[in-house]
PARO-613903 format. One record per residue: residue number from 1; residue in three letters; y, z, x of N, C-alpha, C in turn. Coordinates in nm, 3 decimals. Layout:
BEGIN
resi/resn/n.Y/n.Z/n.X/ca.Y/ca.Z/ca.X/c.Y/c.Z/c.X
NUM/ALA/Y/Z/X/Y/Z/X/Y/Z/X
...
This chain:
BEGIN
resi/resn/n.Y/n.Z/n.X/ca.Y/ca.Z/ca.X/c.Y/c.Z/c.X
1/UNK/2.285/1.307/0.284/2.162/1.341/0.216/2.055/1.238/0.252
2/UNK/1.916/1.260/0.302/1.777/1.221/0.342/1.734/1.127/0.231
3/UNK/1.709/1.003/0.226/1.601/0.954/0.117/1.506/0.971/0.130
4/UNK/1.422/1.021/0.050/1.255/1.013/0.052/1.236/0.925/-0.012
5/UNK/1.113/0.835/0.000/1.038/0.796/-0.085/0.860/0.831/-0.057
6/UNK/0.841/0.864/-0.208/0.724/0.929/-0.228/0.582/0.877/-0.202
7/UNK/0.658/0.708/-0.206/0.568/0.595/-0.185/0.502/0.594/-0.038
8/UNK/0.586/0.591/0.039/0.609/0.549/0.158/0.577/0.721/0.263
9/UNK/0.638/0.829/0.185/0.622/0.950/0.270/0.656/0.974/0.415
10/UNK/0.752/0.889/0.430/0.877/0.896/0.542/1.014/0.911/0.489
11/UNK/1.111/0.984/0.549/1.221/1.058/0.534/1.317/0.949/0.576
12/UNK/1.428/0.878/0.591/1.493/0.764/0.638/1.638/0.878/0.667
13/UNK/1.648/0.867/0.775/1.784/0.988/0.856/1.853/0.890/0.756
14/UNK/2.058/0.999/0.757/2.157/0.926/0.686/2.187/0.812/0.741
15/UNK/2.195/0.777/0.872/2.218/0.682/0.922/2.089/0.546/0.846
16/UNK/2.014/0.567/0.825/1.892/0.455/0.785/1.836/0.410/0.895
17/UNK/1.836/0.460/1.014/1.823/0.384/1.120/1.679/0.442/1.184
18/UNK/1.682/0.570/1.135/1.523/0.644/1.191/1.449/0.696/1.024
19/UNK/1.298/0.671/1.069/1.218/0.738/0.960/1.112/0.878/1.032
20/UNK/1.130/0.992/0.944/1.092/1.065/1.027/0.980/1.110/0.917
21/UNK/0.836/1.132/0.990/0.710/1.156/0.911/0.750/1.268/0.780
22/UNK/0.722/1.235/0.675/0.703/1.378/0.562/0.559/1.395/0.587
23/UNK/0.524/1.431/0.430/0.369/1.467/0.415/0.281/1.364/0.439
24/UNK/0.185/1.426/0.502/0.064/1.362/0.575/-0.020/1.353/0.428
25/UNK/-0.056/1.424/0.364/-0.121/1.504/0.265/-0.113/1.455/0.143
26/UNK/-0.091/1.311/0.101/0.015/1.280/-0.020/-0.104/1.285/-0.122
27/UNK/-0.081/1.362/-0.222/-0.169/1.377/-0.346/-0.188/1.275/-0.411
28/UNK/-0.108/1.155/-0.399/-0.157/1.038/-0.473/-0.198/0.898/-0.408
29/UNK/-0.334/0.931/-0.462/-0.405/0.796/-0.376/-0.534/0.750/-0.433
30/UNK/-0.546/0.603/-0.437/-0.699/0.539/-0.442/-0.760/0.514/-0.353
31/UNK/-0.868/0.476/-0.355/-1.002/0.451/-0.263/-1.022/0.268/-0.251
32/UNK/-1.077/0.226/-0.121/-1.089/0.098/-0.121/-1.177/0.106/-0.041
33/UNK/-1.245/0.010/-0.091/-1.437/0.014/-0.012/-1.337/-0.118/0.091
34/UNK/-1.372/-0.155/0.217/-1.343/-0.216/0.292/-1.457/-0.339/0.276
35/UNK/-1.363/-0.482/0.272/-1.435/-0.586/0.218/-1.428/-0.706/0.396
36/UNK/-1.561/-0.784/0.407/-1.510/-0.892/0.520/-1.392/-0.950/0.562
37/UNK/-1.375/-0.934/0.699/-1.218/-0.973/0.736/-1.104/-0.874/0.704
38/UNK/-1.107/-0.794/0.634/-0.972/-0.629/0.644/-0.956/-0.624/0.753
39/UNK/-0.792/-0.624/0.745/-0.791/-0.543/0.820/-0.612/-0.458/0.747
40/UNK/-0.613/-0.356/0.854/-0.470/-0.256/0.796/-0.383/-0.337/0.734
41/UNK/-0.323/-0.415/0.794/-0.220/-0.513/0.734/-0.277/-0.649/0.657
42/UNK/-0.370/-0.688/0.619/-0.425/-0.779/0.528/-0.410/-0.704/0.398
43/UNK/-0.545/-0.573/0.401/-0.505/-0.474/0.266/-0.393/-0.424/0.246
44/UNK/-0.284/-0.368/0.322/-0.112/-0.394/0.289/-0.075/-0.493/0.179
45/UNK/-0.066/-0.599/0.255/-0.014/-0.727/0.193/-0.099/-0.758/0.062
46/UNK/-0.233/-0.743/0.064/-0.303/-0.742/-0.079/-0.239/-0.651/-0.194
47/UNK/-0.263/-0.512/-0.138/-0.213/-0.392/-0.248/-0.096/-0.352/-0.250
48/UNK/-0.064/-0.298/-0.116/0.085/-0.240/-0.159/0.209/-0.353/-0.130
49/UNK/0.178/-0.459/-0.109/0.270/-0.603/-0.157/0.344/-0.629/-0.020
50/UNK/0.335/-0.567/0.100/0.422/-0.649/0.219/0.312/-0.563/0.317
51/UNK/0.269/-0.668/0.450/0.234/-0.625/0.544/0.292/-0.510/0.616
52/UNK/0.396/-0.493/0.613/0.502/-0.361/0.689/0.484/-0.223/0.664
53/UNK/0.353/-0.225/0.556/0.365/-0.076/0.514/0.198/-0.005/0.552
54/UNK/0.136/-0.134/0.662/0.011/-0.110/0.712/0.017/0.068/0.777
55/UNK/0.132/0.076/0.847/0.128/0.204/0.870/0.069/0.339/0.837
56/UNK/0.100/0.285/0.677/0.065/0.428/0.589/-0.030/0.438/0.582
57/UNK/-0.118/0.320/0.550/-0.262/0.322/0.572/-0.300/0.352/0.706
58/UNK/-0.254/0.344/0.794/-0.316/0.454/0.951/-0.272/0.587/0.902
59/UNK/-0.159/0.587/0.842/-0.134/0.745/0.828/-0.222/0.806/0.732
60/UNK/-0.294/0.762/0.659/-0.390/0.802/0.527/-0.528/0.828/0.569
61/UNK/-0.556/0.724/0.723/-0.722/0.702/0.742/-0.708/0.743/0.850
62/UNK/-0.696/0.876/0.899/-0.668/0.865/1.097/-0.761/0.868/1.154
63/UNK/-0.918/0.839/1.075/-1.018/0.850/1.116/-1.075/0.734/1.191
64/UNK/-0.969/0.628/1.133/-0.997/0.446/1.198/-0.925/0.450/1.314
65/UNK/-0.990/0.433/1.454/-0.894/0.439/1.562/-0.877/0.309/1.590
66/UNK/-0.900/0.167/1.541/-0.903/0.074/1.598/-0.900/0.001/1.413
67/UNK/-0.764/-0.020/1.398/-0.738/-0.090/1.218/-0.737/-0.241/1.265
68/UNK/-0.725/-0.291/1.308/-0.765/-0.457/1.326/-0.952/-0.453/1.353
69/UNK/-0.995/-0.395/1.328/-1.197/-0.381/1.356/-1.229/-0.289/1.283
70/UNK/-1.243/-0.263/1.133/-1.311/-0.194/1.002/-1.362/-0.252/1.001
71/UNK/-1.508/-0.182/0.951/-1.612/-0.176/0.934/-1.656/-0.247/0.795
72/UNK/-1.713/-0.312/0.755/-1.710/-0.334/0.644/-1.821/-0.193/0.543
73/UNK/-1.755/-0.210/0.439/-1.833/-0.083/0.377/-1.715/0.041/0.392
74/UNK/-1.610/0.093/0.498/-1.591/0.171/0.471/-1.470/0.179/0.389
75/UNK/-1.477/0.349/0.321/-1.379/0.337/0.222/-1.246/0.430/0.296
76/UNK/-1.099/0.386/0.234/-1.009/0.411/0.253/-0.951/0.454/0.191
77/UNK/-0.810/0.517/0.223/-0.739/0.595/0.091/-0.647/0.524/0.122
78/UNK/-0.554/0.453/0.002/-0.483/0.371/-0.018/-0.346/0.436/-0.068
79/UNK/-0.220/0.450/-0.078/-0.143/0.515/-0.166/-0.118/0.482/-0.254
80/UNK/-0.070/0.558/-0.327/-0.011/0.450/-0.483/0.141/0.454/-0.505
């Protein structure tokens, strides 16, 4: 049996060894105005508590093609 987590919105095979994309779409999320110096994995490690989960935030904003160079001002969807 697959773990999900709802947090994260990757599938972890039985083995644990692969994560395979769920929903793109995740209904639960906040907004973060982008502050000097952000970047994907800074706001990670601020909000959702470990740099490693910068990912999700590309998976949330696919509009940022370049997450080490945000803009300041713009806003993001964050998960919860």
């Amino acid at each position: 049996m697959a773990i999900y987590s709802a947090v994260s919105r990757y599938q972890l095979t039985d083995s644990g060894q692969e994560a395979v994309r769920g929903d793109l779409n995740a209904p639960n999320y906040t907004l973060y105005t982008v502050r000097e110096g952000d970047t994907f994995e800074s706001i990670s490690a601020r909000i959702l508590g470990t740099t490693e989960r910068f990912w999700e935030l590309a998976d949330m904003n696919p509009q940022i093609k370049f997450p080490l160079d945000i803009e300041v001002g713009t806003v993001l969807r964050i998960p919860l």
